[in-house]
N, C-alpha and C positions, 0 to 999 in steps of 0.2 A: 624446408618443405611446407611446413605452415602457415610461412609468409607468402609464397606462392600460391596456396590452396586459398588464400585472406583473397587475392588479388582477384583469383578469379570470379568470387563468391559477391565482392563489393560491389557490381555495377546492379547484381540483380536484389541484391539488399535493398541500395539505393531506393530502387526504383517500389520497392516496397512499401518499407518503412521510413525510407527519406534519409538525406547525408548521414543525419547528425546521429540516429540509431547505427546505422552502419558501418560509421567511424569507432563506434564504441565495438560492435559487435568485432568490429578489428582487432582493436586492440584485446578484446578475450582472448583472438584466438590465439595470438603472438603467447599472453603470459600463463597459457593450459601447460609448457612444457616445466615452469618453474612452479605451480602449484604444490602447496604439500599433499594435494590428495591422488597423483600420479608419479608423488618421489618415489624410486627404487626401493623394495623390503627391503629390510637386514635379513643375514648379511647379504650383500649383493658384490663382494670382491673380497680375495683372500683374504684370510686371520691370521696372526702373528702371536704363537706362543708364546711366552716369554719361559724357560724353563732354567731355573735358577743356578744349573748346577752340569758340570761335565757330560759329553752323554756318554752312556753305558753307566752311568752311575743306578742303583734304586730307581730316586726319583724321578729320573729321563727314561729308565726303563719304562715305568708305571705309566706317565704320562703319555709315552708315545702309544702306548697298549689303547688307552683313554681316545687320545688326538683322533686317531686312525677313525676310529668308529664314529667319532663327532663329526668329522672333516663330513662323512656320508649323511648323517645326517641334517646337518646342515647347508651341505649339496653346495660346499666352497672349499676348495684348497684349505688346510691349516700347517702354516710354516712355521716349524720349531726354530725358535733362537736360542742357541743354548749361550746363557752370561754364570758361567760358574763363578766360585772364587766367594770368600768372606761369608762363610756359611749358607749360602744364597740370599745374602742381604743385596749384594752388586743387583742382579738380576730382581729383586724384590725393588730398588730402589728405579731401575729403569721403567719398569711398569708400573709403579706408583706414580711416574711422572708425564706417561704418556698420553696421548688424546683421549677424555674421554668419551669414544663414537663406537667402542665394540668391535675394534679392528687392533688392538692388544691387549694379550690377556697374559693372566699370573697363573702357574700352575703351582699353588700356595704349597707351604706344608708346614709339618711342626717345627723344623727350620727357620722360616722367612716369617712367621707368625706368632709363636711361641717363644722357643727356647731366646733366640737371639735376641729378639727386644729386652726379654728379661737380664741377658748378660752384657750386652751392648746397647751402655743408654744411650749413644750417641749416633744411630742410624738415621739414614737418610730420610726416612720414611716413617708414619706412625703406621704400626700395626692395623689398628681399628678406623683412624680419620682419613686415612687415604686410601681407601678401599673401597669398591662395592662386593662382597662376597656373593657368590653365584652359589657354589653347591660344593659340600665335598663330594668324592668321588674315590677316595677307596681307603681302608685303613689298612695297616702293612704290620705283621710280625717283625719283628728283631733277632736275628740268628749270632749267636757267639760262635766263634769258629777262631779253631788256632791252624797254624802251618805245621803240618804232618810230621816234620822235623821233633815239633816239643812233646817230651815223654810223655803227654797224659792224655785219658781217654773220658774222662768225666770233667765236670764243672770243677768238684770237689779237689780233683787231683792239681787240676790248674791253681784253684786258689795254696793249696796247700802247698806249691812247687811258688808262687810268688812269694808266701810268706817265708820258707825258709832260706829261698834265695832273692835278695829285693836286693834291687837296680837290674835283674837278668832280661826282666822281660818289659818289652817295651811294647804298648798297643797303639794302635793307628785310629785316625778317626778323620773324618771328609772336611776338616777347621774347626776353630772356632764359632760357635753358635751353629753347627751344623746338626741335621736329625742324626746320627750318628755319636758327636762328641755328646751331646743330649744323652743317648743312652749307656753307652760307655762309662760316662762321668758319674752315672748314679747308679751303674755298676760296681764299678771298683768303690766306689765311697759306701754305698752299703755291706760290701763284700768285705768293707776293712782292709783290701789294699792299696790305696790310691796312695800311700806313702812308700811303698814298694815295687812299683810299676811308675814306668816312664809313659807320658805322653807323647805322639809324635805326631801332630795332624797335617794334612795333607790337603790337596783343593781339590775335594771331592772325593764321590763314595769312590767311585772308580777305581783313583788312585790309590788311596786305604786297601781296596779288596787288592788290588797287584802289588802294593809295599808286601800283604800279610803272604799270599802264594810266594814272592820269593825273598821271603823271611826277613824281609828288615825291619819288619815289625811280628812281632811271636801271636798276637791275637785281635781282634774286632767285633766289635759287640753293633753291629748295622742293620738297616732293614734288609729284608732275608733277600729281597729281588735282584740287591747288588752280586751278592755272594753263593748262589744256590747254586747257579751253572759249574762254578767250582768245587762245590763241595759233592758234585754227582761225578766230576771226571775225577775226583781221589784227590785234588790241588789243595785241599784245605779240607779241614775236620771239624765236624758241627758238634756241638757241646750242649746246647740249650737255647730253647727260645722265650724271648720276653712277654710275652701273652699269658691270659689267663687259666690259656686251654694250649691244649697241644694244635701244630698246625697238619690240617690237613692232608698237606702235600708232603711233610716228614715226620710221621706220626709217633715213631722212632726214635725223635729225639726229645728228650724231655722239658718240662719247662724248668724256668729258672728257681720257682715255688718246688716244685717236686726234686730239684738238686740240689734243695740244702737252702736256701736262700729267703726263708719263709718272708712274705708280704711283697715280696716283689712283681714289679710289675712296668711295663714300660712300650709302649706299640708306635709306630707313627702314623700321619693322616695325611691326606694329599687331597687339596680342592681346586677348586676355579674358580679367581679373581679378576674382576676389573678395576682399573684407575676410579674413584670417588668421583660421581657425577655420572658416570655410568646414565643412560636413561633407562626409567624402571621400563619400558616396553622390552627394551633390548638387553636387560639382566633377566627376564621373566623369559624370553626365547630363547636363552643360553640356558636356562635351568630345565626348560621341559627337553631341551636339545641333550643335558649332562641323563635327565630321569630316563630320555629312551637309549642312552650309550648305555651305561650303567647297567642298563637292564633287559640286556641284549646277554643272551645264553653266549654267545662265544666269547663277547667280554669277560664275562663274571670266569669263563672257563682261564683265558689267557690270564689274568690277574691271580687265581689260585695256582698255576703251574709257577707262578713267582713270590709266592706267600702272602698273599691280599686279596680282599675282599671288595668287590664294589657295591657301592653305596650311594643313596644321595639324600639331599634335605630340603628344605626351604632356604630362600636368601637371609630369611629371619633366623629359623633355626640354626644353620651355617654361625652367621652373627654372633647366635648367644653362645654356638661351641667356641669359637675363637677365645670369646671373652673369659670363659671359663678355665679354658687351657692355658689363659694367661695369669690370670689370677691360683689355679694351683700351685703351677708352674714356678710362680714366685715365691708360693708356701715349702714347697719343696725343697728349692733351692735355698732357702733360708734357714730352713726346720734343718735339711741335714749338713749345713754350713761350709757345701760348695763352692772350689775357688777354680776358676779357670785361668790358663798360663793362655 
């Protein structure tokens, strides 16, 4: 259509300002359609989740709660890929390698960012250098919950039933380097029974929450949003949560500080990443896109009816959380001489 509009426009150009103005003013109008000052905003075509982990798991829970609300305001389709498997290093590894134009993103956590780097130095991906962090966007309780089968109604009774019979009880957790065996692992090792408890991890929260309901594994220490739907139909029995404070949505159950377990403590976090090179306009549109999701009353509503909070930060602040969760994380894992199978 432009070239056609050039055509008819030329004789009277001509006759103006003479050929050789009007050969040029031609050629403008041919190259107005590839200008950068009439390219398409971001986003201007679907976005592509990357969500690291089985769905129904926590973290595909949380995310889609997140996506939904983002998809609107950013007034584009956003299609969840779910790459579970390998604590969500798989799906951490896909999206660190994708384009980057802002049309794949990471829905991070302490999983794909934290724990796993720390225990698997061999991933595909650096944590901090192939990354552009966007925002977190919600941090999540940790629910202990055994299968209604094992005698006990307290934290106390559980540990007290591992110690006197060790190999009986076996706990489940979503892999290796998963936010789940993450807290788990510094469960039972604070708790002083990690030599009396079997591990059995699984590819995904999912799967862990359906091992413990039909008892192939006796207990799960996970973020609460995996397991809470079960624990209100009677399928599993909540014990304690890893928080500082009691959770809102099960006020009832107490923490793992007030059930004997003095200093303990252990949450997870869930944000939004881009592939490294990300362009800052189009990480800055995704972060005031996460500040109006986030803080949207039905979000924050949907997010607390599954034990989490929504929240969000700067790309900067986001950055120094990363970094700091990894630098504990290592302290931790070190200080209380953590060994993963």
């Amino acid at each position: 259509m432009a070239a056609t509009l050039a055509r008819h426009r030329l004789p009277a150009l001509a006759g103006r300002w003479g050929s050789g103005v009007a050969i040029a003013a031609f050629c403008a109008v041919l190259a107005v359609p590839s200008s950068p000052v009439f390219a398409q905003p971001y986003p201007s075509r679907p976005v592509r989740l990357v969500s690291p982990n089985p769905p129904g798991g926590a973290n595909d829970v949380i995310a889609r709660i997140v996506v939904n609300r983002l998809a609107e305001v950013l007034q584009v389709p956003m299609v969840i890929d779910n790459r579970g498997g390998a604590g969500g290093t798989i799906g951490g590894e896909i999206a660190a390698r994708a384009q980057p134009d802002g049309y794949t993103l990471l829905a991070g956590s302490i999983s794909t960012h934290t724990f796993s780097p720390v225990i698997q130095p061999k991933l595909g991906y650096d944590p901090v250098r192939d990354f552009a962090p966007i925002s977190l966007f919600a941090i999540a309780q940790n629910l202990l919950v055994v299968n209604p089968t094992v005698p006990v109604k307290s934290m106390a009774e559980l540990l007290a039933l591992a110690r006197a019979k060790p190999g009986t009880l076996n706990y489940a957790s979503g892999g290796t380097g998963s936010t789940s065996h993450f807290s788990v692992a510094l469960f039972v090792s604070a708790a002083g029974i990690a030599g009396s408890t079997v591990h059995i991890p699984y590819k995904g929260g999912a799967p862990s929450v359906a091992a413990t309901v039909a008892n192939e594994t006796q207990f799960y220490f996970g973020p609460m949003a995996g397991s809470v739907a079960q624990v209100r139909a009677g399928k599993l029995r909540a014990l304690a949560v890893g928080g500082s404070s009691r959770s809102k949505m099960m006020p009832e159950v107490p923490t793992a500080q007030e059930a004997g377990l003095a200093g303990f403590e252990v949450s997870g976090w869930f944000g939004l990443l881009a592939p490294a090179g990300t362009p800052r306009p189009i990480v800055d549109r995704l972060n005031r896109a996460v500040r109006d999701t986030v803080g949207s009353a039905d979000v924050q509503r949907q997010l607390l009816e599954v034990g989490a909070e929504g929240l969000s930060n700067t790309p900067e602040q986001f950055a120094k959380f990363i970094a700091t969760q990894l630098e504990s994380t290592r302290r931790v894992v070190k200080a209380m001489g953590l060994t993963f199978d």
